[in-house]
TIVEX-631247 format. One record per atom (N, C-alpha, C): residue in three letters; residue number from 1; atom name; z negated, x negated, y. Coordinates in nm, 3 decimals, m for minus. Layout:
<recs>
+--------+-----+-------+---------+---------+---------+
| residu | num | atome |       z |       x |       y |
+--------+-----+-------+---------+---------+---------+
|    ALA | NUM |    CA |       Z |       X |       Y |
...
+--------+-----+-------+---------+---------+---------+
</recs>
This chain:
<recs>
+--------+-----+-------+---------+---------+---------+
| residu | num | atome |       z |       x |       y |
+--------+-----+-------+---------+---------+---------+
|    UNK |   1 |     N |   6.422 |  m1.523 |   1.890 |
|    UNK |   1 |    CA |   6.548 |  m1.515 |   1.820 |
|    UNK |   1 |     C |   6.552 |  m1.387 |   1.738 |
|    UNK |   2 |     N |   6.649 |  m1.326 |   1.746 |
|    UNK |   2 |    CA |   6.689 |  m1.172 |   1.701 |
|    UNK |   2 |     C |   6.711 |  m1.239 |   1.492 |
|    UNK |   3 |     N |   6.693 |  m1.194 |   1.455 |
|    UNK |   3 |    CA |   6.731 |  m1.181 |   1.304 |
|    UNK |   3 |     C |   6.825 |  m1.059 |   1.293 |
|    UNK |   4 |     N |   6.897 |  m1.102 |   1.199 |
|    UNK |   4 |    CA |   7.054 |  m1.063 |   1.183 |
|    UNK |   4 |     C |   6.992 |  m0.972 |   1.046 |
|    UNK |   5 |     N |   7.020 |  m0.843 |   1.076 |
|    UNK |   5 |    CA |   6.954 |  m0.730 |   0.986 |
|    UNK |   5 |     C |   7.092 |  m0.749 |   0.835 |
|    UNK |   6 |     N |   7.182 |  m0.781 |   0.837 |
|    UNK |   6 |    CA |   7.281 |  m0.759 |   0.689 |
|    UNK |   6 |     C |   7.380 |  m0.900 |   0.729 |
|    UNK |   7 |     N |   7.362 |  m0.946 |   0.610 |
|    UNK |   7 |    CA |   7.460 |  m1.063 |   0.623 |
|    UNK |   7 |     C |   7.579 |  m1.024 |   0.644 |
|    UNK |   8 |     N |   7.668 |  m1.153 |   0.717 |
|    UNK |   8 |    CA |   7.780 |  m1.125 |   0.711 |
|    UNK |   8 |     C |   7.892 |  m1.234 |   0.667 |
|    UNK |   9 |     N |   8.004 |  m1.222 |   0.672 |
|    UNK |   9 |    CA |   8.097 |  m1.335 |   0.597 |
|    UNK |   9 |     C |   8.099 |  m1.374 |   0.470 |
|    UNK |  10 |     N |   8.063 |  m1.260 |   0.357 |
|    UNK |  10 |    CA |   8.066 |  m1.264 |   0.283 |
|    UNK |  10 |     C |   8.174 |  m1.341 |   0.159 |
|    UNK |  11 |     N |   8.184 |  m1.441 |   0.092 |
|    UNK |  11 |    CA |   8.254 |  m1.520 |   0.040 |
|    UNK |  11 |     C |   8.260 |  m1.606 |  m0.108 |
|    UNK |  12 |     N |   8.353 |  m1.576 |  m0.181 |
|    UNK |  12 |    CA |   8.297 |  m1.680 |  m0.339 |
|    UNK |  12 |     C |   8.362 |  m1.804 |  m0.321 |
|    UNK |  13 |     N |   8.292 |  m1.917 |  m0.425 |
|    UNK |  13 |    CA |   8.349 |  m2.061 |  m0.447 |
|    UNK |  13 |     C |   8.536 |  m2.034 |  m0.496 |
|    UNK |  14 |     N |   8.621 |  m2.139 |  m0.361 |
|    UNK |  14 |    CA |   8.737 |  m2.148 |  m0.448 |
|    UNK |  14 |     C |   8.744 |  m2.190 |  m0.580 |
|    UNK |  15 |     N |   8.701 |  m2.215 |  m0.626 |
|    UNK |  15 |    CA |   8.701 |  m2.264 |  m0.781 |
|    UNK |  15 |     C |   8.681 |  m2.117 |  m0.855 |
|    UNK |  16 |     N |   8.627 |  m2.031 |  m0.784 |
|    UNK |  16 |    CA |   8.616 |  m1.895 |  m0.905 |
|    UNK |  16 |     C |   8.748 |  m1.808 |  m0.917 |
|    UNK |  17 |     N |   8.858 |  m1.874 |  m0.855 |
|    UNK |  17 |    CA |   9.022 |  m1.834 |  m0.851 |
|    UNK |  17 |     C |   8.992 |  m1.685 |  m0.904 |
|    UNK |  18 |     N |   9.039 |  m1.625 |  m0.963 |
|    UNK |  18 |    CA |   9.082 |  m1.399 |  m0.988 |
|    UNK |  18 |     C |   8.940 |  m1.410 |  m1.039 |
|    UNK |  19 |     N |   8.877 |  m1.492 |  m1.095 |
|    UNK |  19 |    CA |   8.749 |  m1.422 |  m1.208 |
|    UNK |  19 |     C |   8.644 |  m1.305 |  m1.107 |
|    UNK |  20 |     N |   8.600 |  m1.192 |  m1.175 |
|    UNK |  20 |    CA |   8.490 |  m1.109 |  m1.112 |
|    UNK |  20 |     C |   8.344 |  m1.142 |  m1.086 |
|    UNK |  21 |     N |   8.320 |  m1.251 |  m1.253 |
|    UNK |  21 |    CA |   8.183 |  m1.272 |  m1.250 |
|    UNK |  21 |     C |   8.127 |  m1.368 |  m1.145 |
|    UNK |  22 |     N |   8.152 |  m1.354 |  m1.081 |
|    UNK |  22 |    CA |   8.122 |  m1.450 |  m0.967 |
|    UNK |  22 |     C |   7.954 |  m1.427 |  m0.848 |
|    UNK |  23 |     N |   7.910 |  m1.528 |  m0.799 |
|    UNK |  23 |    CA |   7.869 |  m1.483 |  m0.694 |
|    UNK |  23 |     C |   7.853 |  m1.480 |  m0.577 |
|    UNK |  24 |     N |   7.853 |  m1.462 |  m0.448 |
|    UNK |  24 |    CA |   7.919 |  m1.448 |  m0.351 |
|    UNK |  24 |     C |   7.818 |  m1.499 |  m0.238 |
|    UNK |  25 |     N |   7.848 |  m1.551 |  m0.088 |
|    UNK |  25 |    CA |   7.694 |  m1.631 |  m0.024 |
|    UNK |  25 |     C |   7.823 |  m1.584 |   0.153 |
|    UNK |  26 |     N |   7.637 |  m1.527 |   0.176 |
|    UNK |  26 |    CA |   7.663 |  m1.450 |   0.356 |
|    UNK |  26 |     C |   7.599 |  m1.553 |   0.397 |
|    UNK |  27 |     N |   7.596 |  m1.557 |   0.513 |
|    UNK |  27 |    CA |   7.579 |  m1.573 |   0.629 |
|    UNK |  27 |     C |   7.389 |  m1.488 |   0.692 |
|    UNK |  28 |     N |   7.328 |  m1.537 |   0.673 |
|    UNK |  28 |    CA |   7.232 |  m1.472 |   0.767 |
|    UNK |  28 |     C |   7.152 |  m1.570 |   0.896 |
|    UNK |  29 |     N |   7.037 |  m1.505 |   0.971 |
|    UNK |  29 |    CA |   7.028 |  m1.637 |   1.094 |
|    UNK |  29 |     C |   6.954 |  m1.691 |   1.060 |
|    UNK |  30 |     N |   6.885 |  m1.636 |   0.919 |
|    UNK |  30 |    CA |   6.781 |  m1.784 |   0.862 |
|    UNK |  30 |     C |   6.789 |  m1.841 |   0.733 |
|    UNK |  31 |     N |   6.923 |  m1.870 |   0.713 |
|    UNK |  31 |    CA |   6.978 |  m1.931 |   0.593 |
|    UNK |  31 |     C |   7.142 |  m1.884 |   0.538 |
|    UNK |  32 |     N |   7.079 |  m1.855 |   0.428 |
|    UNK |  32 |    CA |   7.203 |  m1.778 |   0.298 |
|    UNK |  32 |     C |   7.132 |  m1.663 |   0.244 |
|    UNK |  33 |     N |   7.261 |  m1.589 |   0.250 |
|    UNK |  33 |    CA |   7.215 |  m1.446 |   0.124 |
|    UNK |  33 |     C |   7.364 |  m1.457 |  m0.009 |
|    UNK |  34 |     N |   7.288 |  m1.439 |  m0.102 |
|    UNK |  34 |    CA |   7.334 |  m1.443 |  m0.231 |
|    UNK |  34 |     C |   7.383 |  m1.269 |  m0.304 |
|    UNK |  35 |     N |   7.463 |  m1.268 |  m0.360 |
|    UNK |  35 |    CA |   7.473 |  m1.118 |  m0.446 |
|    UNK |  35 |     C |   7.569 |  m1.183 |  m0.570 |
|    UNK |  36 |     N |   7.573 |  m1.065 |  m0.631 |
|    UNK |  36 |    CA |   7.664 |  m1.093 |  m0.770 |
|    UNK |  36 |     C |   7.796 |  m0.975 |  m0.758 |
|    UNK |  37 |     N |   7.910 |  m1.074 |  m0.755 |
|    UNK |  37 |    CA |   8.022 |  m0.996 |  m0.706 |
|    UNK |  37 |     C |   8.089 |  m0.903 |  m0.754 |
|    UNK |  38 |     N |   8.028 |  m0.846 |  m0.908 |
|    UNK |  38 |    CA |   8.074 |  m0.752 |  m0.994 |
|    UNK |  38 |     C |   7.974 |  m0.638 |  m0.927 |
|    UNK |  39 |     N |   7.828 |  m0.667 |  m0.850 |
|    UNK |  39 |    CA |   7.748 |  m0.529 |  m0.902 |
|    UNK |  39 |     C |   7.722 |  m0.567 |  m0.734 |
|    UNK |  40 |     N |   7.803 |  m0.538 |  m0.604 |
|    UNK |  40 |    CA |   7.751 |  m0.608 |  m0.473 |
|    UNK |  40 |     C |   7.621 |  m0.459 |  m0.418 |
|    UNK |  41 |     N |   7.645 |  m0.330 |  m0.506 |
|    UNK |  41 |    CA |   7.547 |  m0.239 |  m0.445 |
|    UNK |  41 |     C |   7.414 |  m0.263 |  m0.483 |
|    UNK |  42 |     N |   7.386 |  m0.361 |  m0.578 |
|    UNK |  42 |    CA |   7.262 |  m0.393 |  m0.634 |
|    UNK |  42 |     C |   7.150 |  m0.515 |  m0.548 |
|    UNK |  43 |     N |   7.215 |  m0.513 |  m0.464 |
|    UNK |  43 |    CA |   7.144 |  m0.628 |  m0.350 |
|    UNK |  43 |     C |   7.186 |  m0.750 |  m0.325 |
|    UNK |  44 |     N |   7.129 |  m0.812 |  m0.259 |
|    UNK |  44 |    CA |   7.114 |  m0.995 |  m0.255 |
|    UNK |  44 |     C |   6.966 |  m1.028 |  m0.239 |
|    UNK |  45 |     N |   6.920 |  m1.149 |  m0.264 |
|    UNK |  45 |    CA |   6.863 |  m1.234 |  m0.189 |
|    UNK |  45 |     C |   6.876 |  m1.318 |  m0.127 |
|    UNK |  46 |     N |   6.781 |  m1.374 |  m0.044 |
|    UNK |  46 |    CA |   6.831 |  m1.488 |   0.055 |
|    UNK |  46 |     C |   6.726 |  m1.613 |   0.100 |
|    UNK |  47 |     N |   6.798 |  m1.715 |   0.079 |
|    UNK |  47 |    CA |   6.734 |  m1.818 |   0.119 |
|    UNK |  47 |     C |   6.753 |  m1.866 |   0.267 |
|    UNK |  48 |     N |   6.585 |  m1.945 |   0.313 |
|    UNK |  48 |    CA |   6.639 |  m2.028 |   0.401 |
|    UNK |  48 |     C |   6.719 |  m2.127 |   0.416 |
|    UNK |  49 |     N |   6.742 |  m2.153 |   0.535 |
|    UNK |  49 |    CA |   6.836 |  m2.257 |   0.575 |
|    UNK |  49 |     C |   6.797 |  m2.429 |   0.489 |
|    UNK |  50 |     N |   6.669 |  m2.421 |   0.457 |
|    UNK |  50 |    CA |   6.628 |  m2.564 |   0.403 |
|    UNK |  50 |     C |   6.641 |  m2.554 |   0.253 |
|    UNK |  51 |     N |   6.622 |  m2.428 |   0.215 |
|    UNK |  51 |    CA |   6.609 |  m2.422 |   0.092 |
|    UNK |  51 |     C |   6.752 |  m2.395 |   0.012 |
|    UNK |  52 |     N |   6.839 |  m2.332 |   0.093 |
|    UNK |  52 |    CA |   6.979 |  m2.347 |   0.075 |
|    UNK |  52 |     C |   7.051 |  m2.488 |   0.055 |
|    UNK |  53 |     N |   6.996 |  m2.586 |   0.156 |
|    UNK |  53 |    CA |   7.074 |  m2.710 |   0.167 |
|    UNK |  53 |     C |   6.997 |  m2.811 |   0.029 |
|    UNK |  54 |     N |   6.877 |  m2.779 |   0.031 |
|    UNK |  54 |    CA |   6.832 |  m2.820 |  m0.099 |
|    UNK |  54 |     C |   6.886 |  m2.763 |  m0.226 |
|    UNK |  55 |     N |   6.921 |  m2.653 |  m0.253 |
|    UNK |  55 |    CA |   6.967 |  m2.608 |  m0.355 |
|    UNK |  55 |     C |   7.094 |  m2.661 |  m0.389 |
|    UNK |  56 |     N |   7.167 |  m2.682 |  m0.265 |
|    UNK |  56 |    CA |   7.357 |  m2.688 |  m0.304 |
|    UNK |  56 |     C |   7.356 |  m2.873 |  m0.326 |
|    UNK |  57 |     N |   7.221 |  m2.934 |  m0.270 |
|    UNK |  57 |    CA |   7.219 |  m3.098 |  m0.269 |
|    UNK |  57 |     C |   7.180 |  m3.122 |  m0.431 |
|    UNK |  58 |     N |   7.172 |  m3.025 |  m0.464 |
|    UNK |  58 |    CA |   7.098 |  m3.037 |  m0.594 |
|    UNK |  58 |     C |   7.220 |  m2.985 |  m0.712 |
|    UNK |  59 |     N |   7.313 |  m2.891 |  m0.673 |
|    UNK |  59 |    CA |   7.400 |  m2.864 |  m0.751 |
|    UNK |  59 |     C |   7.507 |  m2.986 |  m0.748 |
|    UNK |  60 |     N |   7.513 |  m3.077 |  m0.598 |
|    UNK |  60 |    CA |   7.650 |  m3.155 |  m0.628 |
|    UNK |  60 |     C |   7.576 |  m3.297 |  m0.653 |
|    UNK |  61 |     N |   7.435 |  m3.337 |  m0.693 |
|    UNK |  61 |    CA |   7.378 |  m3.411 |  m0.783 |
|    UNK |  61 |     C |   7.362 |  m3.405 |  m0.922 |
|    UNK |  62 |     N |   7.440 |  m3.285 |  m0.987 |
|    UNK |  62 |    CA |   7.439 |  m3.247 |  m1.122 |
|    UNK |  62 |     C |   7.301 |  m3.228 |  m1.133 |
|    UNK |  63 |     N |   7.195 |  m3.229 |  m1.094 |
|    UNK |  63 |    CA |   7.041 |  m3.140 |  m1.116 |
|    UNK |  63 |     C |   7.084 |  m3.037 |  m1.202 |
|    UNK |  64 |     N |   7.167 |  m2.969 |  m1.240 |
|    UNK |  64 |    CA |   7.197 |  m2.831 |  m1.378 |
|    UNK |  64 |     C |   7.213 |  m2.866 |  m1.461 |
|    UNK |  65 |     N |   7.249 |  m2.981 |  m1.484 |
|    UNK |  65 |    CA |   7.383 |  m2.999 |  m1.600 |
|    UNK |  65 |     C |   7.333 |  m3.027 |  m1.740 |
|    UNK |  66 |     N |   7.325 |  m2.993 |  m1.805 |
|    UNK |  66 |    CA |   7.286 |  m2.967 |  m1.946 |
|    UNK |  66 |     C |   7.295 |  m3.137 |  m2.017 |
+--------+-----+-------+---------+---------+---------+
</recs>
């Protein structure tokens, strides 16, 4: 399997409606890549595909929430 050299489909949560501070999640072939949508020349990182689905299972379990 070829790995996908730059994510693509780059996209923020509807919920972040006009705001800048946002951050934004590609598309790569072994997971998600992440950046921050004010500073996008400063990089991303990226998770795998398991560790992505763990992360977002964990955000809509309130796992953050103060």
């Amino acid at each position: 399997m070829q790995n996908r050299a730059l994510p693509v489909g780059w996209r923020k949560s509807s919920h972040s409606g006009h705001q800048v501070s946002c951050v934004e999640v590609g598309a790569v072939d072994s997971g998600a890549a992440v950046r921050d949508s004010k500073n996008v020349g400063a990089g991303y990182f990226t998770a795998s595909s398991r560790q992505w689905r763990l992360f977002i299972d964990a955000v809509k379990s309130d796992r953050f929430d103060r």
